[in-house]
C-alpha positions as CSV (number, residue, x, y, z in Angstrom):
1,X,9.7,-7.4,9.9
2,X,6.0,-8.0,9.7
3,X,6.6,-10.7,7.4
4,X,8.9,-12.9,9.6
5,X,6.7,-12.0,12.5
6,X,3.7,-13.5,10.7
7,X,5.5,-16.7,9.2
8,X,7.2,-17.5,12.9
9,X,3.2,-17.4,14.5
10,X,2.2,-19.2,11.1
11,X,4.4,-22.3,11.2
12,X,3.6,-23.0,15.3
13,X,0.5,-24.0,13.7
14,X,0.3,-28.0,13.7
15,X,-2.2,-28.2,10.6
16,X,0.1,-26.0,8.1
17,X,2.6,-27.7,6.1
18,X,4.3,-24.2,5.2
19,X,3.6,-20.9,4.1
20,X,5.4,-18.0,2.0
21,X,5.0,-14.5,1.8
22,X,4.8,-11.4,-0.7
23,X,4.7,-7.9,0.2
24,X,3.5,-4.8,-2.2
25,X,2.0,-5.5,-5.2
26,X,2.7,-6.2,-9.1
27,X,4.3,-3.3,-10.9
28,X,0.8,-3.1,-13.1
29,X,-1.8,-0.7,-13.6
30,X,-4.1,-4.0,-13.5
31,X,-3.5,-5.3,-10.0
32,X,-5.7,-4.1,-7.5
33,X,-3.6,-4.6,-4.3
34,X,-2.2,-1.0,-2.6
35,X,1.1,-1.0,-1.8
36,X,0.8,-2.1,1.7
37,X,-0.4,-5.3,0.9
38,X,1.2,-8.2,2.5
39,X,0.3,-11.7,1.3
40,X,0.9,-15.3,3.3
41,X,-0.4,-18.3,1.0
42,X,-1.1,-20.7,3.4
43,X,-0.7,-25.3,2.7
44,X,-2.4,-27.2,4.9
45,X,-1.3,-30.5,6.2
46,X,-4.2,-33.5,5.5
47,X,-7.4,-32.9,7.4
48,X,-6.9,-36.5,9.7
49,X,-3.6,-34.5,10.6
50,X,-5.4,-32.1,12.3
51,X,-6.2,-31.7,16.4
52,X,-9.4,-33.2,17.2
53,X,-11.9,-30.8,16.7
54,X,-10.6,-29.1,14.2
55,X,-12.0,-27.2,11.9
56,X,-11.2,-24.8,8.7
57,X,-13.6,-22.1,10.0
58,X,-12.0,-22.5,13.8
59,X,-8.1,-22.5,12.4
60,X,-9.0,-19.1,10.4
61,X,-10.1,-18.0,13.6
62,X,-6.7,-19.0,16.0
63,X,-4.7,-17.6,13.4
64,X,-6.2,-14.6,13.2
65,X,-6.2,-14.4,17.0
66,X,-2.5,-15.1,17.0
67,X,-1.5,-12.7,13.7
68,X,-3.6,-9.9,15.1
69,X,-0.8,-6.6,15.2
70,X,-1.5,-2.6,15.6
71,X,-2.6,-1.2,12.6
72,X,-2.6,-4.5,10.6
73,X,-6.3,-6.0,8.8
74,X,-6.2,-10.1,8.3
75,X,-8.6,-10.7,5.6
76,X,-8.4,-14.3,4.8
77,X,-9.9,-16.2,1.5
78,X,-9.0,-18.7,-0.8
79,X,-6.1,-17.6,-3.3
80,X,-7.7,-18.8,-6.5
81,X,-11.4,-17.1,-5.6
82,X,-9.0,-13.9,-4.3
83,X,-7.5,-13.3,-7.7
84,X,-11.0,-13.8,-9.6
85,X,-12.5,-11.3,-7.3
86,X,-9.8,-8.9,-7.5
87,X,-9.7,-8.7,-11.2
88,X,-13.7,-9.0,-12.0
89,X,-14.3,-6.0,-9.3
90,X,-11.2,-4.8,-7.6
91,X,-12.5,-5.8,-3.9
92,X,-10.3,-8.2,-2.4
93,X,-12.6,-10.0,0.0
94,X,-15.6,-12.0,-0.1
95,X,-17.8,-8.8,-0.2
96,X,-16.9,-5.2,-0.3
97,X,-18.5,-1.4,-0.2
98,X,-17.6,0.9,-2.7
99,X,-18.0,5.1,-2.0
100,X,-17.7,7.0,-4.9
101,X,-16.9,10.9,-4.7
102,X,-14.4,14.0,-5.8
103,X,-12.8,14.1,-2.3
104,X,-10.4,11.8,-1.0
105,X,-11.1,13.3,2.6
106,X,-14.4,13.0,2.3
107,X,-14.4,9.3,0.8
108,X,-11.9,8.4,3.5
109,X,-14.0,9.3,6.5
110,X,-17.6,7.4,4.9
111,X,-15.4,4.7,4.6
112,X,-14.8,4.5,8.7
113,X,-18.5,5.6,9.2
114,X,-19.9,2.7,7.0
115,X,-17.3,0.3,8.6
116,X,-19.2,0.8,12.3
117,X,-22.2,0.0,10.6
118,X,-21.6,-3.1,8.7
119,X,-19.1,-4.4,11.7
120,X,-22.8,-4.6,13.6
121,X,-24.6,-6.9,11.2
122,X,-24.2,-10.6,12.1
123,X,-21.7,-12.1,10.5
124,X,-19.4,-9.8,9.8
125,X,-15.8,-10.7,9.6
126,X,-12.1,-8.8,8.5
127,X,-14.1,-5.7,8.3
128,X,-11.5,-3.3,7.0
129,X,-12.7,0.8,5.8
130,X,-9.0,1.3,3.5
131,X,-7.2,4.1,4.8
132,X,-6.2,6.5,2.0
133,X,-3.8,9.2,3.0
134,X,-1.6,9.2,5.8
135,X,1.4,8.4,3.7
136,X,4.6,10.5,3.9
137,X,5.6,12.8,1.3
138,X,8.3,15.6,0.5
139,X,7.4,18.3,-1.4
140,X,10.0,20.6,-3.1
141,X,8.2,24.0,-4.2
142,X,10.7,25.8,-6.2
143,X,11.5,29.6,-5.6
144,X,10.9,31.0,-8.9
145,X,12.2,34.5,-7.9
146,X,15.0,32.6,-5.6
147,X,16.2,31.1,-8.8
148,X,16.2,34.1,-11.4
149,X,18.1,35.9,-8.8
150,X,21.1,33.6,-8.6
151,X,20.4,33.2,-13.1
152,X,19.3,29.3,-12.4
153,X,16.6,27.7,-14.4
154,X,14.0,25.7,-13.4
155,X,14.6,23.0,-15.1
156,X,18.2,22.9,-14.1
157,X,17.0,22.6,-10.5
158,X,14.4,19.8,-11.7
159,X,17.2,18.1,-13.3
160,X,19.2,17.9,-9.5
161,X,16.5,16.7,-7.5
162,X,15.6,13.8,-10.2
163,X,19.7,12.7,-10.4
164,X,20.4,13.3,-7.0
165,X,16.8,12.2,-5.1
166,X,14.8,10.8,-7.4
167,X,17.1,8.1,-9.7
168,X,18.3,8.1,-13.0
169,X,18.9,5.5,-15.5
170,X,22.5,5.9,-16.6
171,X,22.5,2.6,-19.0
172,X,21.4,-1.2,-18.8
173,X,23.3,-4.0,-18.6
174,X,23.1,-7.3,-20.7
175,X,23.6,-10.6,-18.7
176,X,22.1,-13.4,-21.2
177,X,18.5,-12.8,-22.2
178,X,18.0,-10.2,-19.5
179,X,18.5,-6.5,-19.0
180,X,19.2,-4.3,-16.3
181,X,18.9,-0.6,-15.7
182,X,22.2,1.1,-14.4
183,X,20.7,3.8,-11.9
184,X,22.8,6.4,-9.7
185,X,21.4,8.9,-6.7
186,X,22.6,10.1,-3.9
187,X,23.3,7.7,-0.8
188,X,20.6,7.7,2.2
189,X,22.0,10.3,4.4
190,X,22.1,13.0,1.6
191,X,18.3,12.7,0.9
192,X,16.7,10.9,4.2
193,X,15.5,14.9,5.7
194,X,14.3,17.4,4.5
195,X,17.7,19.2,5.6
196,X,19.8,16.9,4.2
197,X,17.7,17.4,0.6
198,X,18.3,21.4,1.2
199,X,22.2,20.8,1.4
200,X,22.5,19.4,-2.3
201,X,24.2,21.5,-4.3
202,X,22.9,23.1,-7.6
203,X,25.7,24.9,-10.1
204,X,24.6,28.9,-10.9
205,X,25.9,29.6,-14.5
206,X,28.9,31.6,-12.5
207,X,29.9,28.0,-11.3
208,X,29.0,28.7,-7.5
209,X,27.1,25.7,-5.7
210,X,24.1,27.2,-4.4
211,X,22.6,25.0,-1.8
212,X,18.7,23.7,-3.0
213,X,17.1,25.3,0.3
214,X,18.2,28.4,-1.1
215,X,16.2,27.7,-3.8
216,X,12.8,25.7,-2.9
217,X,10.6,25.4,-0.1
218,X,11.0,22.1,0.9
219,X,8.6,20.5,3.9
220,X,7.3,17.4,4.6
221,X,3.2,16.4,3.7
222,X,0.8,13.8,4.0
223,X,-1.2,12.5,0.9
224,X,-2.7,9.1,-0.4
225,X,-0.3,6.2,-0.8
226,X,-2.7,5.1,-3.8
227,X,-5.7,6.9,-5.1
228,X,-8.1,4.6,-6.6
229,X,-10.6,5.4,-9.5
230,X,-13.8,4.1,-11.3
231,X,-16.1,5.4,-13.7
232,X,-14.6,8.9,-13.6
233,X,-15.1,9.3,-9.9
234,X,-12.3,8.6,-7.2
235,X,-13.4,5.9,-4.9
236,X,-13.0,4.1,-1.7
237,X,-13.9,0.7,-0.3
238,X,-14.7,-1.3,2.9
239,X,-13.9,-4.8,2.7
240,X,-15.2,-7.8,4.8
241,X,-15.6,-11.5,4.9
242,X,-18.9,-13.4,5.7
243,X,-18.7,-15.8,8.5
244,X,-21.6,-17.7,9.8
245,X,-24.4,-17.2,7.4
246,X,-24.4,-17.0,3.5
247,X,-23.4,-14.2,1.5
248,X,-26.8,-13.2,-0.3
249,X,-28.5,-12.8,3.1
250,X,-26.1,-10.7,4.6
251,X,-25.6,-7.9,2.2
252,X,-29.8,-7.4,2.1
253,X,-29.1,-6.5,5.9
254,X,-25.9,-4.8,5.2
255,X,-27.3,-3.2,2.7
256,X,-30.1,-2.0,4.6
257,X,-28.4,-1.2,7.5
């Protein structure tokens, strides 16, 4: 939805040919971008197209005016000098702050305490501390003494909640050159709660379906949608743009700020 939103403000926009948009990120270990990534690549029409007046620096600006939604950080750069950076250091902007540590709680709330810093130096654009946990998760703690009462092993109840939650590959098919896995899980509405995930049914070796909440503890958690790493240590960022002034000068005052 936040895609169409942003290519229906996008392509109001006299000076833009067209635009197209990707959301996540590469199924690789070596791309940098978190999951919540969403990514417009942006043509421009011919400069003597433009309104009068017109300039790159004041179109970045109108659209991020116009793009600006709760809870969503426009960084804008160029796409071939976004993949170089991404690669050579894992920041995504122009410049970025990295916080090293052991705890993601920790690294999380430096990374909104150095954002209110640098947001004050002139020139500061996009400024964006990247928000770690928050994301929902499920956990399923399995009742050891639960499941040695009713005979059940543990891995027969791991086995249940990776068929029937989880996916599993049954086979592939072969269409030409390319194959696809076969996978088979429950359907939404037996795995959407947590009380729909305590109704599925797990066989005892006396052939009685024993539901899984008799079995596990099973709640809902926050965690990290993606835990980032270097050098050993876990780590965080703050990403920003420079607008105004030139890079080298900035970061000595951000720096010393």
């Amino acid at each position: 939805r936040i895609m169409s939103k942003q290519d229906e403000i996008i392509a109001s926009f006299p000076e833009i040919a067209w635009a197209v948009g990707k959301a996540g990120r590469a199924e690789t270990s070596t791309d940098p971008a978190p999951i919540n990534m969403n990514e417009t690549v942006i043509h421009l029409k011919p400069e003597a197209e433009w309104r009068d007046g017109m300039t790159r620096e004041k179109l970045i600006a109108e659209l991020d005016a116009s793009l600006r939604m709760p809870g969503v950080t426009n960084i804008s750069t160029q796409p071939i000098t976004n993949r170089i950076e991404m690669l050579a250091t894992g920041i995504r902007s122009q410049v970025g702050v990295k916080i090293y540590g052991n705890g993601l709680d920790n690294l999380e709330h430096m990374s909104r305490e150095i954002a209110v810093v640098v947001r004050g130096v002139d020139g500061a654009a996009d400024v964006y501390p990247e928000q770690i946990g928050g994301a929902p998760y499920i956990d399923i703690d399995i009742d050891r003494a639960a499941a040695a009462r009713y005979g059940i092993d543990v891995a027969a109840i791991q086995e249940v909640i990776e068929k029937g939650v989880g996916e599993v590959n049954l086979t592939a098919t072969i269409e030409g050159r390319n194959r696809f896995p076969i996978r088979v899980r429950y359907a939404p509405e037996f795995r959407r709660t947590p009380e729909a995930i305590g109704q599925i049914p797990v066989t005892a070796p006396s052939g009685a379906p024993i539901p899984l909440a008799q079995l596990a503890r099973i709640r809902t958690a926050e965690g990290p949608a993606m835990i980032q790493s270097e050098n050993g240590l876990l780590r965080g960022t703050v990403l920003l743009n420079v607008r105004g002034r030139d890079i080298g000068s900035f970061v000595d005052e951000a720096d010393a700020a």
